[in-house]
Structure formats: C-alpha cells, structure tokens
PQR file of N, CA, C, O and H, with PARSE charges and radii, in Angstrom:
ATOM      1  N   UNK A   1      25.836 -42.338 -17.874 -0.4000 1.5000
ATOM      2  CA  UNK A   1      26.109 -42.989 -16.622 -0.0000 2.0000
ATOM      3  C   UNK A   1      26.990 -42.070 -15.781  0.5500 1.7000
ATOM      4  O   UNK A   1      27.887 -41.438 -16.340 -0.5500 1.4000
ATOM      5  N   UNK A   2      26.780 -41.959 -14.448 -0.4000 1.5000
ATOM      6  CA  UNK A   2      27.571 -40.860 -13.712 -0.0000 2.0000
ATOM      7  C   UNK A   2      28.927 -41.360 -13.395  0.5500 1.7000
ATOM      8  O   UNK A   2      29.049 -42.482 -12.903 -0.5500 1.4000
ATOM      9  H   UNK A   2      26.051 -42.472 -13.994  0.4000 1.0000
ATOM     10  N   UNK A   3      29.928 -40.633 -13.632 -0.4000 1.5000
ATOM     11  CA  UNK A   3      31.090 -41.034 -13.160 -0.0000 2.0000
ATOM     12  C   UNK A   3      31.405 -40.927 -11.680  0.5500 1.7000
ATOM     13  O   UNK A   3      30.382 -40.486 -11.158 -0.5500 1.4000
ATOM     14  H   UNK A   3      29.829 -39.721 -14.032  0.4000 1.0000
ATOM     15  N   UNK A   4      32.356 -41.126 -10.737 -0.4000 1.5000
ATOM     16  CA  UNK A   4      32.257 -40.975  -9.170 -0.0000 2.0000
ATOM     17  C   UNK A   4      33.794 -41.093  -9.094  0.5500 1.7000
ATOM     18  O   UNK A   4      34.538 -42.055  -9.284 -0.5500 1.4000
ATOM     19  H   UNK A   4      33.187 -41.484 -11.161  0.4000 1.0000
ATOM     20  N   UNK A   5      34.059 -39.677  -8.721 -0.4000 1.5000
ATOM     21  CA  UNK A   5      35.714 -39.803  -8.552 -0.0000 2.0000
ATOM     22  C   UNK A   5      35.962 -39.353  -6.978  0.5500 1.7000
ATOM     23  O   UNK A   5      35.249 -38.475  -6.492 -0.5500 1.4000
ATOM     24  H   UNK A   5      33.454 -38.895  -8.566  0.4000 1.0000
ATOM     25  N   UNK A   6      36.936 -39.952  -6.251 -0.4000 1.5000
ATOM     26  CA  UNK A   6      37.177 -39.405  -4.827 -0.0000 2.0000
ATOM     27  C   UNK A   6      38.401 -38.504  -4.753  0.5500 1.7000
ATOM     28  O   UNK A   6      39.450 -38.900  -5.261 -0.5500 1.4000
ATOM     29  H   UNK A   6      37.515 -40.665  -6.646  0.4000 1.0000
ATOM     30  N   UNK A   7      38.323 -37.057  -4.023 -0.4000 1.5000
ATOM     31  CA  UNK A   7      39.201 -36.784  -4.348 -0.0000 2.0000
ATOM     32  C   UNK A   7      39.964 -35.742  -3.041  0.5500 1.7000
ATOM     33  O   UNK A   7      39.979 -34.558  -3.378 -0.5500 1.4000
ATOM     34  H   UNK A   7      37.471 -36.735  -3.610  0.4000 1.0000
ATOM     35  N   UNK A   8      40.460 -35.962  -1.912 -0.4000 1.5000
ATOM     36  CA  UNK A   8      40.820 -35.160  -0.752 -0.0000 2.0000
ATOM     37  C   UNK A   8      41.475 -34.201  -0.713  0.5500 1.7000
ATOM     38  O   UNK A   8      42.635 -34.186  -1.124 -0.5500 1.4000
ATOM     39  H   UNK A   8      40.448 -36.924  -1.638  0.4000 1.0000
ATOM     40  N   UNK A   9      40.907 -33.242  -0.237 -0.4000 1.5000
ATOM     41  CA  UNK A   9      41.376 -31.607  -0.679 -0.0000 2.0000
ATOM     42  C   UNK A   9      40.952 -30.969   0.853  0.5500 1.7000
ATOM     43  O   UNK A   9      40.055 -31.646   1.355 -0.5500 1.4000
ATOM     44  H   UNK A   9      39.965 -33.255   0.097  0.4000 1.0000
ATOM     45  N   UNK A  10      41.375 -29.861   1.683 -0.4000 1.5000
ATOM     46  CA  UNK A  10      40.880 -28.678   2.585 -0.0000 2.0000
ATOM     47  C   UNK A  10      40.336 -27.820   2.186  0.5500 1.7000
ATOM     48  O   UNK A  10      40.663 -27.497   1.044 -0.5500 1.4000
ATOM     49  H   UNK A  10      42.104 -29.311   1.275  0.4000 1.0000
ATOM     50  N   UNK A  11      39.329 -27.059   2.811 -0.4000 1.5000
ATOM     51  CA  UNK A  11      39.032 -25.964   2.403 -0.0000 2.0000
ATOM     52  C   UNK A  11      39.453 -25.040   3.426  0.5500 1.7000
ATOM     53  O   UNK A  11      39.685 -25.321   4.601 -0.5500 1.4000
ATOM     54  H   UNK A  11      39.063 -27.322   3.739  0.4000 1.0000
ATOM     55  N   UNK A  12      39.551 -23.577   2.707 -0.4000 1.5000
ATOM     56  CA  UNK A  12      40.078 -22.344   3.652 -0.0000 2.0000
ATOM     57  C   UNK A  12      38.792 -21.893   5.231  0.5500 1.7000
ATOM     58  O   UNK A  12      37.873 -22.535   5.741 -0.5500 1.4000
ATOM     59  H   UNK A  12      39.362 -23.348   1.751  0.4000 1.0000
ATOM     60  N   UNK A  13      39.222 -20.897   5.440 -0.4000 1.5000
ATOM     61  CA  UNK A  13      38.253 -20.819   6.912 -0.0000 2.0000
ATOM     62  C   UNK A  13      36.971 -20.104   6.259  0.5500 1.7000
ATOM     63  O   UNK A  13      36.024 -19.877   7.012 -0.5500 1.4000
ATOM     64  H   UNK A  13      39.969 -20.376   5.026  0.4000 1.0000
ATOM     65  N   UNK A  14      36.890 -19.779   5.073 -0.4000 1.5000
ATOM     66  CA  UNK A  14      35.530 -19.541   4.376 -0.0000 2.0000
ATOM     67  C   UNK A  14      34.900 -20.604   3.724  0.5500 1.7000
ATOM     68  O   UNK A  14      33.958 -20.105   3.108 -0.5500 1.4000
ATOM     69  H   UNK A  14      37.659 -19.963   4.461  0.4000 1.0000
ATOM     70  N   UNK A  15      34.927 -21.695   3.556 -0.4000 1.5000
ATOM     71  CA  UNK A  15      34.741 -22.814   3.158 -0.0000 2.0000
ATOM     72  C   UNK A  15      35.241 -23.092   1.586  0.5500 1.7000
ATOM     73  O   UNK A  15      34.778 -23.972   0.861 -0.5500 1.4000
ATOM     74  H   UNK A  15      35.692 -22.100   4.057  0.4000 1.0000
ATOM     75  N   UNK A  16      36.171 -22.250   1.264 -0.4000 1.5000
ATOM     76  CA  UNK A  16      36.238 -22.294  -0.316 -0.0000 2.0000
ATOM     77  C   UNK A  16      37.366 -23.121  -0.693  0.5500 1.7000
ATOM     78  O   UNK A  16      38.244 -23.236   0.162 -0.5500 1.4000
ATOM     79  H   UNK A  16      36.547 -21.535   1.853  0.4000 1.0000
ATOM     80  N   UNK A  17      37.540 -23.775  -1.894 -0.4000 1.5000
ATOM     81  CA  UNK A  17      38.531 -24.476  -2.089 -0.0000 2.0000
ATOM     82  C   UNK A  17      38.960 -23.843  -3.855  0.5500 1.7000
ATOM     83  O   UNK A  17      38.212 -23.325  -4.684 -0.5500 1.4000
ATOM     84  H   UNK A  17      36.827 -23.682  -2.589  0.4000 1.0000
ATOM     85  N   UNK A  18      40.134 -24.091  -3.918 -0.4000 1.5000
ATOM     86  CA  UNK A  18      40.395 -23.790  -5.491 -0.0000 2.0000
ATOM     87  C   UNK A  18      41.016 -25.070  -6.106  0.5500 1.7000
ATOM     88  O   UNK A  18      42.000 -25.522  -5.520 -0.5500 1.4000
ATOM     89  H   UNK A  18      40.741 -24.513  -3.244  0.4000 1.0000
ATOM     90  N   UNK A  19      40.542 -25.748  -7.277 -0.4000 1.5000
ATOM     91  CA  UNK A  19      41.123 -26.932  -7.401 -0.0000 2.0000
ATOM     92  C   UNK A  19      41.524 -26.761  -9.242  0.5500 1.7000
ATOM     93  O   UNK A  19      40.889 -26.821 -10.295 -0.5500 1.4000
ATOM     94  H   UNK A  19      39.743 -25.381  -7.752  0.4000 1.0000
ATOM     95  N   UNK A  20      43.000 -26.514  -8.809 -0.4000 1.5000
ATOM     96  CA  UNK A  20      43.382 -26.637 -10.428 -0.0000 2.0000
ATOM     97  C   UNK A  20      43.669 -28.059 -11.217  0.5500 1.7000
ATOM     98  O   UNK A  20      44.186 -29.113 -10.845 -0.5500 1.4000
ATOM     99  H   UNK A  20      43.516 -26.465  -7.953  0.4000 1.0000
ATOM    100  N   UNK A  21      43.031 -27.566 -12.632 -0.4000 1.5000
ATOM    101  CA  UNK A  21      42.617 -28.441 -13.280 -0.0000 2.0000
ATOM    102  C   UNK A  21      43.227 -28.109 -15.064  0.5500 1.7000
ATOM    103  O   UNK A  21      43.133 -26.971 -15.524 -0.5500 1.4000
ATOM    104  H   UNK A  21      42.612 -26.710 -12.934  0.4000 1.0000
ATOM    105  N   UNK A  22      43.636 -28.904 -15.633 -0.4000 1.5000
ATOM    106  CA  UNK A  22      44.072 -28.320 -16.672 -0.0000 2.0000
ATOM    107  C   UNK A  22      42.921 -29.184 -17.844  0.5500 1.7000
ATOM    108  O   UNK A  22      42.949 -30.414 -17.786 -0.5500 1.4000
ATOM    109  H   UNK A  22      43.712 -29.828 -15.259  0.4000 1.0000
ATOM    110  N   UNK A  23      42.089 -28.624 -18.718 -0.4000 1.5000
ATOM    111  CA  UNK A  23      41.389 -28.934 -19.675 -0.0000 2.0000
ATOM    112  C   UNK A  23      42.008 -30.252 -20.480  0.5500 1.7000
ATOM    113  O   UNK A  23      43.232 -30.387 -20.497 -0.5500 1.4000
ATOM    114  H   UNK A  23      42.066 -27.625 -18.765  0.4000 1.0000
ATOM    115  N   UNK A  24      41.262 -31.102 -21.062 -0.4000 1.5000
ATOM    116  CA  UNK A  24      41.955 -31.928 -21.841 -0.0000 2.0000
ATOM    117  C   UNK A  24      42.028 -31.289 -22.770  0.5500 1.7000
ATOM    118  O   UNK A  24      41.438 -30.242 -22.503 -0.5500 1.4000
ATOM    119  H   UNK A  24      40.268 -30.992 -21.047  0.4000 1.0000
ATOM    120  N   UNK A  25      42.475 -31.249 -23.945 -0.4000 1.5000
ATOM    121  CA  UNK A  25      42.688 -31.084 -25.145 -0.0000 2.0000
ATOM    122  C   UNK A  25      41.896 -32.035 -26.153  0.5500 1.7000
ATOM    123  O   UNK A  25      41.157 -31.742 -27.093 -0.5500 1.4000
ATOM    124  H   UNK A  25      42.955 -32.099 -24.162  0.4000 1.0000
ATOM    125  N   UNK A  26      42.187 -32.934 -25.784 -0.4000 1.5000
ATOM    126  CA  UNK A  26      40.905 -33.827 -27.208 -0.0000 2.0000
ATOM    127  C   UNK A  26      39.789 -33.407 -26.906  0.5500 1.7000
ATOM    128  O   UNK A  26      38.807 -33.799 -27.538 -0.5500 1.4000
ATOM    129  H   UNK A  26      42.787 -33.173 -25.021  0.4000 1.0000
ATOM    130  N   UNK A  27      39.683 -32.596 -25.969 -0.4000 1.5000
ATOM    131  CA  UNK A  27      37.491 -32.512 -25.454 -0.0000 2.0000
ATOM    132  C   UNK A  27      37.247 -31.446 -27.114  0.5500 1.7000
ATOM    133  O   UNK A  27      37.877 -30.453 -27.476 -0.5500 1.4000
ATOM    134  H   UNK A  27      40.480 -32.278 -25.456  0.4000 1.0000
ATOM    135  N   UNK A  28      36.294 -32.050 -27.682 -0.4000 1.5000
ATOM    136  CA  UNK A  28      35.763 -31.295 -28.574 -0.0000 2.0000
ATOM    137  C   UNK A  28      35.360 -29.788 -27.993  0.5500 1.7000
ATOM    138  O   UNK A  28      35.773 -29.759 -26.833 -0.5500 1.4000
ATOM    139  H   UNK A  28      35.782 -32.857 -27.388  0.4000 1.0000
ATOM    140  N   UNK A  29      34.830 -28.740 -28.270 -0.4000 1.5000
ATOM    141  CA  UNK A  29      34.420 -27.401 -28.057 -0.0000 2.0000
ATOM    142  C   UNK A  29      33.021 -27.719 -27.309  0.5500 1.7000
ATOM    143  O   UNK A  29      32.444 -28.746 -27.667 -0.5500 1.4000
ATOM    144  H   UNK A  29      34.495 -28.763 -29.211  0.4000 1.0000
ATOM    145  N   UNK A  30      32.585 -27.136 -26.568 -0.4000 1.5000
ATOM    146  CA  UNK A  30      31.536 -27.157 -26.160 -0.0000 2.0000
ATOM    147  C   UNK A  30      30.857 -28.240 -25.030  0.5500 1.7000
ATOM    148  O   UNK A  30      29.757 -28.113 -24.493 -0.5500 1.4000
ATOM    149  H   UNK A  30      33.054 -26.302 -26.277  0.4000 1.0000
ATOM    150  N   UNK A  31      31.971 -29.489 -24.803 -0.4000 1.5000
ATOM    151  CA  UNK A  31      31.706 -30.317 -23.943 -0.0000 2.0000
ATOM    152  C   UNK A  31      30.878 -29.823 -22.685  0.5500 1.7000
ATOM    153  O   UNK A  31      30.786 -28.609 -22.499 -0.5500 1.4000
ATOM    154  H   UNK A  31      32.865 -29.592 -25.240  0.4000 1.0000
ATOM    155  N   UNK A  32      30.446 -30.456 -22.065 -0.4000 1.5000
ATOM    156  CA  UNK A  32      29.679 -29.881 -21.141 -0.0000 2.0000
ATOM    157  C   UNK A  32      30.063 -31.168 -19.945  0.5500 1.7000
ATOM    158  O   UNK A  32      29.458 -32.216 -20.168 -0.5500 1.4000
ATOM    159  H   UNK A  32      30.520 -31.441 -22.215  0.4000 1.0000
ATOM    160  N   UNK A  33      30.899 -31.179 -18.848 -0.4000 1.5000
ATOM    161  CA  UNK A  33      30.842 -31.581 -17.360 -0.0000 2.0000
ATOM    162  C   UNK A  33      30.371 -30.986 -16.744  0.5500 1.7000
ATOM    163  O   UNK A  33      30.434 -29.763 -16.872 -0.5500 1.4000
ATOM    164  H   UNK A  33      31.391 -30.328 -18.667  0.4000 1.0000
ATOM    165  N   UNK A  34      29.464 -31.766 -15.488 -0.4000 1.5000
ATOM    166  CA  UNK A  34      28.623 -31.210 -14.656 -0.0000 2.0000
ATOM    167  C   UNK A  34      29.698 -32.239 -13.502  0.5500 1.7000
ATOM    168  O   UNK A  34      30.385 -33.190 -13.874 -0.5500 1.4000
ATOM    169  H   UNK A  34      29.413 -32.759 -15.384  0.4000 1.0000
ATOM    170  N   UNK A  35      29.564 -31.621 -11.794 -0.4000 1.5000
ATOM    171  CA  UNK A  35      30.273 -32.113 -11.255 -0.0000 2.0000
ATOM    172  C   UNK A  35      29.512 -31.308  -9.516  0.5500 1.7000
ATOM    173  O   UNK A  35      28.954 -30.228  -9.324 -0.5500 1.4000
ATOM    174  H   UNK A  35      29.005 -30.848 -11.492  0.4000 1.0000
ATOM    175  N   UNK A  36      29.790 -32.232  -8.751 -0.4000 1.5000
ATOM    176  CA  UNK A  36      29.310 -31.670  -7.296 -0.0000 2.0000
ATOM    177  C   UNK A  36      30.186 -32.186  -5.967  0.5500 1.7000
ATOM    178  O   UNK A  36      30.246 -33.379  -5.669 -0.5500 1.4000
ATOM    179  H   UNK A  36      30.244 -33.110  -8.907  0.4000 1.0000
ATOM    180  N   UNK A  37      30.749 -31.300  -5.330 -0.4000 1.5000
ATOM    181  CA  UNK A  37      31.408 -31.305  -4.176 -0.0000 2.0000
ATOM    182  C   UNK A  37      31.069 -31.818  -2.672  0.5500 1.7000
ATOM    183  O   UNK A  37      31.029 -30.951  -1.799 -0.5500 1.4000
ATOM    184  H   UNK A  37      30.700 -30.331  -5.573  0.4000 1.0000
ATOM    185  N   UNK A  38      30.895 -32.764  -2.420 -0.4000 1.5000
ATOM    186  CA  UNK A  38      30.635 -33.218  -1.030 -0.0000 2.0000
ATOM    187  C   UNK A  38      31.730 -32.829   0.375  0.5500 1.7000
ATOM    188  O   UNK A  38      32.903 -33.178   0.241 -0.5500 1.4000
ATOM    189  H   UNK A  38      30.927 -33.467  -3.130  0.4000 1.0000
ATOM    190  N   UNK A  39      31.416 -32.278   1.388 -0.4000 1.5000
ATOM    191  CA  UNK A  39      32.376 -32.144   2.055 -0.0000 2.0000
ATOM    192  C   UNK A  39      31.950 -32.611   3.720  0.5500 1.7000
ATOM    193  O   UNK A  39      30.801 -32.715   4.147 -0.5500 1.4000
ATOM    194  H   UNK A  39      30.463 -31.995   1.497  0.4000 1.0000
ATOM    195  N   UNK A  40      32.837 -32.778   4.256 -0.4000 1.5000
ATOM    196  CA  UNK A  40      32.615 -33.434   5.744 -0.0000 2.0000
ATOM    197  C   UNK A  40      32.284 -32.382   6.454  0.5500 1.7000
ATOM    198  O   UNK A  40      32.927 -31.343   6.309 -0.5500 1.4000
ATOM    199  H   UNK A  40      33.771 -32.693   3.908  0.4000 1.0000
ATOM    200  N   UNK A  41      31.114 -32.465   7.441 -0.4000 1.5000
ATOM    201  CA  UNK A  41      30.418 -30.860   8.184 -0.0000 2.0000
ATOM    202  C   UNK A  41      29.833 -31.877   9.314  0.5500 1.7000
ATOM    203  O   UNK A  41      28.685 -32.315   9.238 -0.5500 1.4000
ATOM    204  H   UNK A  41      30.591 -33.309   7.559  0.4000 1.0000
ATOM    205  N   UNK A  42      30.486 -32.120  10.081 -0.4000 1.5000
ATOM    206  CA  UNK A  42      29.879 -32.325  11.612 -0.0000 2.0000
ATOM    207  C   UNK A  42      28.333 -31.408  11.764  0.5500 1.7000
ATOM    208  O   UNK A  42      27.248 -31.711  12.260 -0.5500 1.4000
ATOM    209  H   UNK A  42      31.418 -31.764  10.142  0.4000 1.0000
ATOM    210  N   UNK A  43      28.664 -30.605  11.321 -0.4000 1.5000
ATOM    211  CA  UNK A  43      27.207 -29.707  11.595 -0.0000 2.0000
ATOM    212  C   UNK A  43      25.824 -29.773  10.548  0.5500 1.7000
ATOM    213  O   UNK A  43      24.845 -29.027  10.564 -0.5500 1.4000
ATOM    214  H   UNK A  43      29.545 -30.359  10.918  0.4000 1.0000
ATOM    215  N   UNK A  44      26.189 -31.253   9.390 -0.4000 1.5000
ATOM    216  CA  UNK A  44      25.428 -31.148   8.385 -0.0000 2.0000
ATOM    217  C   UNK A  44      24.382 -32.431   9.048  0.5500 1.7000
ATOM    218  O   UNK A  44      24.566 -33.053  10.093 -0.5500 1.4000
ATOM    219  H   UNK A  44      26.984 -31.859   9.377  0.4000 1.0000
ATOM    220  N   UNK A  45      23.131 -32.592   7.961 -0.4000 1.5000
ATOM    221  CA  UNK A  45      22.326 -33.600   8.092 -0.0000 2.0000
ATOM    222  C   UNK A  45      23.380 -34.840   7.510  0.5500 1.7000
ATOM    223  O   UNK A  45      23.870 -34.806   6.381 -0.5500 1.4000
ATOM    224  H   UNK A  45      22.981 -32.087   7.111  0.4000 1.0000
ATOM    225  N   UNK A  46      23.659 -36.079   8.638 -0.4000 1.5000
ATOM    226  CA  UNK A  46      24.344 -37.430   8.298 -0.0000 2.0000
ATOM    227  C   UNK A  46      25.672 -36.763   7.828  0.5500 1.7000
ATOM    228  O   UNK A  46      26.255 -37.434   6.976 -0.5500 1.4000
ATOM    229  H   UNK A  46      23.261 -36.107   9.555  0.4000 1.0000
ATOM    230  N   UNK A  47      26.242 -35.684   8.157 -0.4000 1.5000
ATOM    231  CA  UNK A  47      27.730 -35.238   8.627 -0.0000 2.0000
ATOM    232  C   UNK A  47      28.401 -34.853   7.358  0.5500 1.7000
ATOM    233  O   UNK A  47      29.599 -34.575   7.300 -0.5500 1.4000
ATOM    234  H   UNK A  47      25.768 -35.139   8.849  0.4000 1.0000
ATOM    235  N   UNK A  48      27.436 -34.846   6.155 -0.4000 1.5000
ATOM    236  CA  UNK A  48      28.008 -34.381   4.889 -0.0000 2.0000
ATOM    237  C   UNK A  48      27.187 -32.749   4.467  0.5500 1.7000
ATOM    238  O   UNK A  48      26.103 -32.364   4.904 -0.5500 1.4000
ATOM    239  H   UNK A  48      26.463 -35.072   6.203  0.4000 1.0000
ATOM    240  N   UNK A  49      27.856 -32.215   3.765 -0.4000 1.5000
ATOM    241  CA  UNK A  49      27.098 -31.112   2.869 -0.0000 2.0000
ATOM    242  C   UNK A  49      27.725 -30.770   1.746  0.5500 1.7000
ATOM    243  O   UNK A  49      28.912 -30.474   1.605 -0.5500 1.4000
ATOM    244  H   UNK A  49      28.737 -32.528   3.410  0.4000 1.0000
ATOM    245  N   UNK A  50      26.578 -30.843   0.677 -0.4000 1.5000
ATOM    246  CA  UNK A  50      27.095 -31.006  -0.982 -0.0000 2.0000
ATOM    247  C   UNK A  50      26.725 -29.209  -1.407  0.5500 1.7000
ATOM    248  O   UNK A  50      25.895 -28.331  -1.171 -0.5500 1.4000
ATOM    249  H   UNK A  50      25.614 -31.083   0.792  0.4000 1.0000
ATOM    250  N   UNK A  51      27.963 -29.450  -2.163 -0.4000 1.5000
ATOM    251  CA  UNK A  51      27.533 -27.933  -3.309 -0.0000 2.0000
ATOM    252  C   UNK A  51      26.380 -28.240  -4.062  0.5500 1.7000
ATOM    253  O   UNK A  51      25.716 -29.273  -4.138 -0.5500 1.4000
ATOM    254  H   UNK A  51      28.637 -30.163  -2.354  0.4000 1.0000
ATOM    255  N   UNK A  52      26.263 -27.026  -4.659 -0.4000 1.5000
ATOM    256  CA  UNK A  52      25.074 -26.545  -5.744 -0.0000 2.0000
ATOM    257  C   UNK A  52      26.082 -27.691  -6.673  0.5500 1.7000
ATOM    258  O   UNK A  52      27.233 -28.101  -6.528 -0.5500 1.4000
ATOM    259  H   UNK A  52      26.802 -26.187  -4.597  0.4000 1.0000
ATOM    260  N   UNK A  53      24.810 -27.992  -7.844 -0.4000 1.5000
ATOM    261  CA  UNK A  53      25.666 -29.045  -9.149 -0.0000 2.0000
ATOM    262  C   UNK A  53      26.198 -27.507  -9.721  0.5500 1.7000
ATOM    263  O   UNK A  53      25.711 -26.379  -9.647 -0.5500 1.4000
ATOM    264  H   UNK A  53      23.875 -27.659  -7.962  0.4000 1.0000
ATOM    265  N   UNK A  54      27.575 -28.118 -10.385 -0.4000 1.5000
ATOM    266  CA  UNK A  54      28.560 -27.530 -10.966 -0.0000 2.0000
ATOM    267  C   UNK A  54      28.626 -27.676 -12.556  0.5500 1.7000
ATOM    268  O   UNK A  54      28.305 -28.780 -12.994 -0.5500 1.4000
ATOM    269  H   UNK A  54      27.971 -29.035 -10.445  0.4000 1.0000
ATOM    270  N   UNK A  55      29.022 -26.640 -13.516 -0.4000 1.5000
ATOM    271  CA  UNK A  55      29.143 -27.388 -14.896 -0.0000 2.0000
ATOM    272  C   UNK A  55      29.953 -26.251 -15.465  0.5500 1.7000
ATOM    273  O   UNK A  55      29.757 -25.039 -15.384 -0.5500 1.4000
ATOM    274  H   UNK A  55      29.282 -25.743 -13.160  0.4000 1.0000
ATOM    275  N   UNK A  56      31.071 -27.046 -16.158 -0.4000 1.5000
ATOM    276  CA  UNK A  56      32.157 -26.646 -17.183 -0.0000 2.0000
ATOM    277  C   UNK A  56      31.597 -26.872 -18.684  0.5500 1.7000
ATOM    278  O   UNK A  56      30.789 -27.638 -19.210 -0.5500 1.4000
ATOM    279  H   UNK A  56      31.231 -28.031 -16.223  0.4000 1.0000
ATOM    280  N   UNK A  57      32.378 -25.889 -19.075 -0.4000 1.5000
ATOM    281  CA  UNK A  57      31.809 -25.948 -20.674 -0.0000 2.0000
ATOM    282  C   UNK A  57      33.503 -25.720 -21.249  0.5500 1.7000
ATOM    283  O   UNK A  57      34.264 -24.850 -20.825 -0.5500 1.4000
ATOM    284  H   UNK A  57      33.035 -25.267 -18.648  0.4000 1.0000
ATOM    285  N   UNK A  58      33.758 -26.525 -22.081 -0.4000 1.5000
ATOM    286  CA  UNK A  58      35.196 -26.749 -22.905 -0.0000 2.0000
ATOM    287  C   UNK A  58      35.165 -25.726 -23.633  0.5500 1.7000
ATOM    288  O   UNK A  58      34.019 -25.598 -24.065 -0.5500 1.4000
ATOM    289  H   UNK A  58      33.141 -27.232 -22.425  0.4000 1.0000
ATOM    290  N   UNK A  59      35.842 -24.920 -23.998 -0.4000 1.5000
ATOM    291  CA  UNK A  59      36.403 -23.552 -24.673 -0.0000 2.0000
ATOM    292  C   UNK A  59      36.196 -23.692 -25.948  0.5500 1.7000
ATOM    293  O   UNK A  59      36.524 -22.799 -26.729 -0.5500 1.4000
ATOM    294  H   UNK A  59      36.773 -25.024 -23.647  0.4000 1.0000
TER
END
C-alpha cells in the first residue's frame, strides 16, 4: 500500500533540493524505498511537476 507523506521544502535556482535524512537502523539490509517528488511549477500541466520515481536501498 503506498504511503503519502507531505513535506515543504525550496528548491535552489537550479531546481535541486538536498533533503537530509538519517537511515533507520532497524531497516534490515537491503530494504528497498521507492519515493517521488512533486513540486509547484506555474509552468507545469495543472501547476505541478513530479520527479523521475526515486529508490533507496538500506546499506
């Protein structure tokens, strides 16, 4: 089931953002989160534009 977290952040004048995050520790090895960025773009279709899907892999 997808999780849906909201979360308000800027991005720089290249559109990039850096969002630190510290790993859990109980995540077993190999976990796998996938995750995607929506951001507000006056210039997008219906005023949003999403990243490529994203995915972390636990150490």
């Amino acid at each position: 089931m997808p999780f849906s977290a909201l979360f308000v952040f800027s991005t720089d004048a290249l559109g990039g953002v850096s969002l630190p995050f510290t790993w859990p520790a109980a995540l077993p090895p190999a976990t796998e989160i996938y995750y995607q960025i929506a951001v507000q773009d006056g210039a997008a279709v219906q005023g949003v534009a999403l990243s490529n899907a994203l995915q972390s892999i636990a150490p």
